[in-house]
C-alpha positions in Angstrom: 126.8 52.7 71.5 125.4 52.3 74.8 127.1 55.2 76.1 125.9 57.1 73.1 122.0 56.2 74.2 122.5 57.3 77.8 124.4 60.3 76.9 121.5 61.7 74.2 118.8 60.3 77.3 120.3 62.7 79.8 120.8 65.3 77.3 116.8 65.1 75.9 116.2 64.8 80.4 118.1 68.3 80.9 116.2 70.0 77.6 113.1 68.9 79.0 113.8 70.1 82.6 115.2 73.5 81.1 111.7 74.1 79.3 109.8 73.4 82.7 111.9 75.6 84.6 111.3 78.4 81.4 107.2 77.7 81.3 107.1 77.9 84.9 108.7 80.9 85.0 106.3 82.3 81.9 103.5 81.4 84.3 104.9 83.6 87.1 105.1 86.1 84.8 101.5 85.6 83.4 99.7 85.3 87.3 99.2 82.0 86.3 100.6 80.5 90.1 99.3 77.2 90.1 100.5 76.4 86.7 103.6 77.3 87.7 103.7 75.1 91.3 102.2 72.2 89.8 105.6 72.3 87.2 107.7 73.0 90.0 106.2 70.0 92.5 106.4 67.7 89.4 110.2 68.8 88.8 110.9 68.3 93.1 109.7 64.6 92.6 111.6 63.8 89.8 114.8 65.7 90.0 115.7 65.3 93.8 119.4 66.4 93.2 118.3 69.9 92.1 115.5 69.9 95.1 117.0 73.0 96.7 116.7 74.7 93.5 112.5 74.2 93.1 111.7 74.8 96.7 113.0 78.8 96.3 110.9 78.5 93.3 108.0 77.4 95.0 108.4 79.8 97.8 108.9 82.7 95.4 105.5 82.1 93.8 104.3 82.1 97.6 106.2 85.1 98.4 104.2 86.9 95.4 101.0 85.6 96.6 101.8 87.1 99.6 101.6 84.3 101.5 105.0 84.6 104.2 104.0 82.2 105.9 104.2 79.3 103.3 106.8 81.1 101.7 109.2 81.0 104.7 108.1 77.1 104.8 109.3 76.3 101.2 112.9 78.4 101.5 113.7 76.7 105.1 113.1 73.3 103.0 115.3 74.5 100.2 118.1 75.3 102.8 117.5 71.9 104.4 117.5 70.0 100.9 120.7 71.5 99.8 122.6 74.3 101.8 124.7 75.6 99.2 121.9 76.9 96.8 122.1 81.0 97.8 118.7 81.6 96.1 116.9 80.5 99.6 119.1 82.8 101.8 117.4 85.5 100.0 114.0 83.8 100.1 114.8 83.7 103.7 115.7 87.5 103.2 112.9 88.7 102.1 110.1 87.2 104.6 112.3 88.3 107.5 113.8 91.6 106.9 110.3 93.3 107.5 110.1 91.9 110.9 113.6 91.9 111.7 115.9 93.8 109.1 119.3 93.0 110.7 118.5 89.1 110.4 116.9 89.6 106.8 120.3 91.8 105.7 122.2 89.3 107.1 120.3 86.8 104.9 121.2 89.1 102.0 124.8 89.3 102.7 124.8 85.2 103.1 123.8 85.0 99.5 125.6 87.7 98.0 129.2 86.6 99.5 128.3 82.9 98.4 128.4 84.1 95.4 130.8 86.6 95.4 128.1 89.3 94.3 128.6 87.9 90.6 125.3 85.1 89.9 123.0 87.6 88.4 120.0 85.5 89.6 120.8 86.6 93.0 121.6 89.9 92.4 118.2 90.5 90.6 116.1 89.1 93.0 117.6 91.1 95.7 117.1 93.9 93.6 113.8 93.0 92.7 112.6 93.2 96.3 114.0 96.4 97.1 112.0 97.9 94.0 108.6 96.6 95.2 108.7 97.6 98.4 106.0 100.6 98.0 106.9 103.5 100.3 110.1 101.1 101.5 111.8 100.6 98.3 115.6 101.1 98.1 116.3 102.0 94.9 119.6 103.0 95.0 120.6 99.8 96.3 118.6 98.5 93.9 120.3 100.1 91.0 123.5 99.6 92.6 123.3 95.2 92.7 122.0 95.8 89.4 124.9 97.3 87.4 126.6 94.7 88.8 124.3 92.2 87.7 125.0 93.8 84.0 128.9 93.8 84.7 128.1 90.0 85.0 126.1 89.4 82.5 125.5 92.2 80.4 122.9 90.2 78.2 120.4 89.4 80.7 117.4 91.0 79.7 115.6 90.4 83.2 118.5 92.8 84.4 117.7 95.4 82.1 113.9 95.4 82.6 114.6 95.6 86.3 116.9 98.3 86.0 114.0 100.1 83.7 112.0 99.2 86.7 113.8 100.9 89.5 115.0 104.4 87.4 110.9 104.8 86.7 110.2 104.5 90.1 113.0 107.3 90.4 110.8 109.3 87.8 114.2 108.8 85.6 112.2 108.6 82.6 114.8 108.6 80.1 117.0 106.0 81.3 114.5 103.9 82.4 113.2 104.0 78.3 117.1 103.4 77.8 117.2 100.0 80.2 113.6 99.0 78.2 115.6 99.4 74.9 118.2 97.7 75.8 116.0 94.4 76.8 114.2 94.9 73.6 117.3 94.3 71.8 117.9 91.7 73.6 114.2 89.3 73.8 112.9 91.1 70.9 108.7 91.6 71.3 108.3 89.4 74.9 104.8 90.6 76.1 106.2 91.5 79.6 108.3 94.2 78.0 105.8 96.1 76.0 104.1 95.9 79.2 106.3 97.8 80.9 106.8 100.2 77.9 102.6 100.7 78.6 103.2 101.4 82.4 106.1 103.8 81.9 103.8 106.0 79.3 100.6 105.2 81.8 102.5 106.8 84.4 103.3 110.0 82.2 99.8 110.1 81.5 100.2 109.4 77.8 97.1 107.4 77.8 97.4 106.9 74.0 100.9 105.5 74.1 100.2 103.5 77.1 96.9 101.4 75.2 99.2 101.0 72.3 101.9 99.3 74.0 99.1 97.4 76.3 98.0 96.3 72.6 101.0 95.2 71.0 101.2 93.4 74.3 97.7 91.3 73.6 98.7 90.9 69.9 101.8 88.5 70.9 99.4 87.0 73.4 96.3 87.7 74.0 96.3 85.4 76.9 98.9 87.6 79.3 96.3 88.9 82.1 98.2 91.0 83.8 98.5 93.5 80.8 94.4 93.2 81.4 94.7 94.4 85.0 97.0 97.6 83.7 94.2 98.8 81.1 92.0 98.3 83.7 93.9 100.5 86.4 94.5 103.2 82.9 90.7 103.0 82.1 89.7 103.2 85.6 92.4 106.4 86.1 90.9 108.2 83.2 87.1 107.1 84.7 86.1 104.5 81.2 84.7 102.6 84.2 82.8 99.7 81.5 85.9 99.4 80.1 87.9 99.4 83.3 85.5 96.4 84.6 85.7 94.4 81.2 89.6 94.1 81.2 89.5 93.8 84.6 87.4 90.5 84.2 89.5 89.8 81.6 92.6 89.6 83.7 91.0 87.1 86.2 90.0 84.9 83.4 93.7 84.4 82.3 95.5 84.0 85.4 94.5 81.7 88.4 91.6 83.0 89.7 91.4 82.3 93.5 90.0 83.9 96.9 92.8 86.4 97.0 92.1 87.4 93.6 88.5 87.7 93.6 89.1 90.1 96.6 91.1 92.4 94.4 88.4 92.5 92.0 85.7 93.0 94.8 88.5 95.8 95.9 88.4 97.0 92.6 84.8 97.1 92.0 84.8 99.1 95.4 87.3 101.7 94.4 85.6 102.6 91.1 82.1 103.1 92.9 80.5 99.9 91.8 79.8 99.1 95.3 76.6 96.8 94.9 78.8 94.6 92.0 81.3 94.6 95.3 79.3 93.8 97.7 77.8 90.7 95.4 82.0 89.5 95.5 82.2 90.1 99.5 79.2 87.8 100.0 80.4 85.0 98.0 83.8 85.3 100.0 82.1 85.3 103.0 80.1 82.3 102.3 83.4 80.8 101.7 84.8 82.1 104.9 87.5 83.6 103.1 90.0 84.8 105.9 90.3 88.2 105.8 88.9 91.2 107.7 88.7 93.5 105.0 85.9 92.4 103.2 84.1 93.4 106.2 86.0 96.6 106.5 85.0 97.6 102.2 81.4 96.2 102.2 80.8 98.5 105.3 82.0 101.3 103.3 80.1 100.3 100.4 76.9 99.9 102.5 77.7 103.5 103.9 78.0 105.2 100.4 74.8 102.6 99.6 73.1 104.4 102.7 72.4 101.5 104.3 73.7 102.5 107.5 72.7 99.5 109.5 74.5 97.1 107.6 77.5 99.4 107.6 77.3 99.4 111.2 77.2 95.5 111.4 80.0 95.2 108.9 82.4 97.5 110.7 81.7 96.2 114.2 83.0 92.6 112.6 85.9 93.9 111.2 86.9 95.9 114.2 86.4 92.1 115.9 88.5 90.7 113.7 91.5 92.7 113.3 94.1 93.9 116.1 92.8 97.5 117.1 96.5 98.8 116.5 95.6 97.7 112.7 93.2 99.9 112.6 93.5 103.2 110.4 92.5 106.6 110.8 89.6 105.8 107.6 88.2 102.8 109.8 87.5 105.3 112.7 86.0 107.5 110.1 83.7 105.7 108.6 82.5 104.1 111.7 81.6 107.6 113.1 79.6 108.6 110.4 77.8 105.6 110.2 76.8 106.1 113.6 76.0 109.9 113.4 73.7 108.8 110.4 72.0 106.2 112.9 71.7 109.0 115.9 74.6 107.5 117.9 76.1 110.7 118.3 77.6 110.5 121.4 79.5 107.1 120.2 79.6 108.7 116.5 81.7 111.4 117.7 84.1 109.7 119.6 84.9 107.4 116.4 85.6 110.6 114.5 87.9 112.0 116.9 90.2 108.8 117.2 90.2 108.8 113.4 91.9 112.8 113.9 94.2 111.3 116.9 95.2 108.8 114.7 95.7 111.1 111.3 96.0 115.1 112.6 95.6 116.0 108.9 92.1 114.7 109.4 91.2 117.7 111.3 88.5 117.6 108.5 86.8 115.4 110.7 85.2 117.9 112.8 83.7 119.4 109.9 81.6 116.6 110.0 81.1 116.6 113.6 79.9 120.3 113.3 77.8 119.6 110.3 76.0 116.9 112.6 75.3 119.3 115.1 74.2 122.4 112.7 71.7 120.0 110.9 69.9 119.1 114.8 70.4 123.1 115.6 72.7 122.8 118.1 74.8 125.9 116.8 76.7 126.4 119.5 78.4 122.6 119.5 79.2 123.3 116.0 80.7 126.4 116.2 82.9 124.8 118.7 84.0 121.7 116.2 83.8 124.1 113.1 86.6 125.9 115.0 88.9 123.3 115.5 89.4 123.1 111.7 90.9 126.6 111.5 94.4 126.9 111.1 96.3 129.6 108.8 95.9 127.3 105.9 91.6 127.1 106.3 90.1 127.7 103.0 87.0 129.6 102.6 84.4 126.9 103.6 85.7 126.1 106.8 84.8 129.9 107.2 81.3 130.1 105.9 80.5 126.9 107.9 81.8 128.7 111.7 80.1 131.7 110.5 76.8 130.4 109.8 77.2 128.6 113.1 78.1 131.8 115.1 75.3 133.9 112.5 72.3 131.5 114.1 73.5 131.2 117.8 73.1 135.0 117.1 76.9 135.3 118.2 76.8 137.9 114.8 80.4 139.6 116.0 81.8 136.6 115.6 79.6 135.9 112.4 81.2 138.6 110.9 84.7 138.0 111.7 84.4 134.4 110.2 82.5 136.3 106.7 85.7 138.7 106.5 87.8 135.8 106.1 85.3 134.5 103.0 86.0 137.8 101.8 89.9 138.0 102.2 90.0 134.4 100.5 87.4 134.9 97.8 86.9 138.6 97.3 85.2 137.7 93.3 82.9 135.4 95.4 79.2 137.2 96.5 78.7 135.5 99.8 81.0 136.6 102.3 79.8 140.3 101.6 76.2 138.7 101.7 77.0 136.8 105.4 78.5 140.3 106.8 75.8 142.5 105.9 73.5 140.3 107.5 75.4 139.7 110.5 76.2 143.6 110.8 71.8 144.0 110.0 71.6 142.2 112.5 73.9 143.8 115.3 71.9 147.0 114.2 68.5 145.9 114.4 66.9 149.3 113.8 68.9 150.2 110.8 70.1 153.1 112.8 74.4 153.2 111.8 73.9 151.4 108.3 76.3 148.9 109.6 75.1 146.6 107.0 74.7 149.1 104.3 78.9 149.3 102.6 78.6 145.2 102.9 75.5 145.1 100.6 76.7 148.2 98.9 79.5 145.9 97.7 77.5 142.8 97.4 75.8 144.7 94.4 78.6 145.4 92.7 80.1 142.2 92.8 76.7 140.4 91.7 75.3 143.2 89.7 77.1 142.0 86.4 76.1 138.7 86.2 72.9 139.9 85.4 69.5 138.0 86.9 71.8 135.6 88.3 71.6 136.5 91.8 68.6 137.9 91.5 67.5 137.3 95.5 70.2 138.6 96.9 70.2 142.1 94.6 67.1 142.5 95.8 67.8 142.1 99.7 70.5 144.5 99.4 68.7 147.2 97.6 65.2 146.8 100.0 67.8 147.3 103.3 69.6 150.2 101.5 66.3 151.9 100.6 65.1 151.4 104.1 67.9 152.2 105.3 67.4 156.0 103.5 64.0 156.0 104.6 64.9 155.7 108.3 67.2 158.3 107.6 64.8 160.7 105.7 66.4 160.8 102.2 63.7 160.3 99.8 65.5 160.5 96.5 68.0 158.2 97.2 65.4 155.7 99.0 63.4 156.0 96.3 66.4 155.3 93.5 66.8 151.8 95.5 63.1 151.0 96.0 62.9 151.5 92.0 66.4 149.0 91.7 64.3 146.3 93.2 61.2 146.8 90.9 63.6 146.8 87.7 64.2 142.9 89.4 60.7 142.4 90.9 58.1 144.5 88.9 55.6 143.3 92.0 57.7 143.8 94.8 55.1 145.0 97.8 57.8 146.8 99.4 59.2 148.6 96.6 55.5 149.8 95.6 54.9 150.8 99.2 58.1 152.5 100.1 57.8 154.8 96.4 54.3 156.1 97.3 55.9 157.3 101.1 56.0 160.8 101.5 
């Protein structure tokens, strides 16, 4: 009988360890980190013998907070506590192949030939990791550990929902709905999984679909955050910015709200234009001393797009203290240089700008502002010179106007005209280039003597001429240089037929009146 007792006490020990393990790993699942730890450091006290076990558990949860550091720390202890657990080799893995990929491969390999490529625990999480990696994901391995993770155990619905995973990030829509079903049929109705049904449709831009699923999500538990955050991503997408912020707020109320967090909803704030509910977040980290840079580096911003260019200034300088300068991105220079063109500093201004091109040469859009700076203080020819270093053969029309209207008012009007033909080639339905080149060729014939101007406006009237009133001005500039232009040449009639044009516009035009009663 005694036997009996101890045997039914270890069994109700292993049920209640099992549930642990399963609500800890509902926590990870629900953001909910330091529920999940605190199980995990209760289980590492009390169950020494599986000690190797928790610590890649704790690590993992480290790992997805992004903290490497703490998550090497826990999968060295796991190693230490008990060698033979492969779930820390790719803890170990994961934290090092960034730095080092031969070491964090090797890592890889260590737990995949302990196991002889057949624990699906290790196979998924391997997989896992190459599926998250943003730009750096490897999804054919992925896919590849994967199926074997099936042929092992073809009922794990974690593998299915991974593999989902990784053929949507391949924009495999219809296997990746396949993989989905299959883990359906398996965990019938887990919120995670119409979660993912509402990304894959999110993604697809089946905004519709996607709040359904989000909702049948909620309705099995209205406490799961993260499907919060993705109806806040969708309504932010889609610019339902109230509704963005309230499920936004919602998904920090449900999962463990810490510094890192509130600095993705001060991020978040930030990227949907709600920059002085953002700056309000950045302060209260900063009052906490909250260890990042980048709170410096988005309240600048905000403060720029706020127009309050001193405090941008202030911000930026600190986060340029803060960070390594090979950190720094091409937006940072930006952003710096126009704070400081704002404030005057143009010398310093422009010299931001131009490390933000060095740094991104797609940025050559960067000079545009540059030019602008100097066009708005009249210094045409300095922005000629910057609006020219944005032309290449795939400069669209503005880029054009702006260097021509530089060139038109440094009186440089032959190359005014060159820059207004392109606006033309580019945009022949659009009224302004034939404007910009009859008044750069009025202007290279001052006394109207060759007409230079005259086919330009000729064809500015046609072009505007059936949008009625619309352009109304610039009907009437072209029809008072044509009739003066017939005037200097001694053709009344046809002087007279445009001086008449403009009074059908401008019934008190002083020239028109004047030039009809010339003889």
């Amino acid at each position: 009988m005694k036997h009996v007792i101890i045997f039914i006490s270890t069994l109700l020990i292993s049920f209640s360890v099992f549930a642990q393990n399963e609500q800890a790993q509902k926590f990870v699942e629900k953001e909910m980190y330091n529920s999940a730890t605190s199980i995990y450091k209760g289980l590492l006290k009390s169950n020494v013998k599986k000690a190797g076990e928790y610590y890649y558990y704790l690590g993992d949860i480290c790992w997805r907070k992004e903290k490497i550091d703490s998550a090497k720390y826990y999968f060295m202890e796991g190693i230490k506590a008990d060698e033979t657990v492969p779930l820390n080799y790719v803890g170990i893995g994961m934290v090092t192949i960034q730095t080092n990929s031969t070491e964090g491969l090797k890592s890889f390999d260590k737990a995949l030939s302990m196991t002889a490529q057949k624990n699906v625990q290790v196979l998924n999480a391997i997989a896992e990791y190459y599926i998250v990696q943003g730009e750096k994901a490897d999804l054919p391995k992925a896919i590849d550990l994967l199926k074997k993770s099936t042929e092992a155990d073809p009922k794990n619905a974690a593998t299915w929902i991974l593999m989902g995973d990784a053929y949507g990030r391949q924009s495999e829509g219809s296997k990746q709905v396949e993989c989905y079903g299959k883990a359906e049929n398996l965990f019938h109705s887990i919120p995670v999984l119409k979660m993912k049904y509402g990304k894959l449709y999110s993604a697809a831009r089946n905004n519709d679909l996607a709040v359904k699923y989000f909702n049948e999500g909620l309705q099995i538990d209205s406490t799961f955050g993260p499907i919060y955050k993705e109806l806040g991503d969708l309504y932010s997408r889609t610019k339902k910015y109230d509704l963005a912020i309230v499920n936004y707020q919602k998904y920090l109320k449900f999962i463990d709200r810490n510094d890192d967090v509130e600095f993705k909803y001060g991020d978040f704030l930030f990227r949907n234009g709600n920059y002085k509910e953002a700056i309000v977040v950045f302060n209260s980290l900063e009052a906490k001393k909250y260890d990042s840079p980048y709170i410096y580096n988005r309240r600048a911003i905000a403060y720029y797009q706020l127009e309050n260019y001193k405090q941008a200034q202030a911000d930026m300088e600190t986060y340029f203290k803060k960070i390594n300068a090979v950190k720094a991105k091409s937006a940072d220079y930006e952003y710096y240089g126009k704070t400081l063109l704002k404030l005057g500093q143009d010398s310093i201004g422009i010299q931001q700008l131009q490390q933000a091109v060095k740094l991104d040469t797609n940025r050559i859009d960067l000079y545009g502002e540059i030019g602008t700076y100097y066009f708005n203080k009249s210094d045409y020819a300095k922005a000629s010179q910057y609006y020219s270093k944005q032309v290449t053969p795939k400069a669209d029309a503005k880029i054009f106007y702006d260097l021509g209207q530089a060139y038109y008012f440094n009186k440089e009007y032959v190359l005014a005209d060159s820059a207004f033909q392109k606006i033309i080639v580019l945009k022949p339905a659009v009224y302004l280039g034939y404007l910009w080149r009859a008044r750069a060729n009025a202007a290279l014939d001052p006394e109207t003597k060759t007409g230079a101007a005259k086919p330009h406006y000729e064809k500015l009237i046609e072009v505007c001429s059936a949008s009625g009133t619309k352009y109304k001005a610039e009907l009437i500039e072209a029809n008072e240089y044509i009739a003066y232009y017939y005037t200097v040449n001694r053709d009344k009639v046809k002087a007279d037929a445009a001086w008449k044009n403009v009074l059908a516009l401008d019934p008190a035009n002083a020239k028109a009146i004047n030039g009809l009663k010339m003889k």
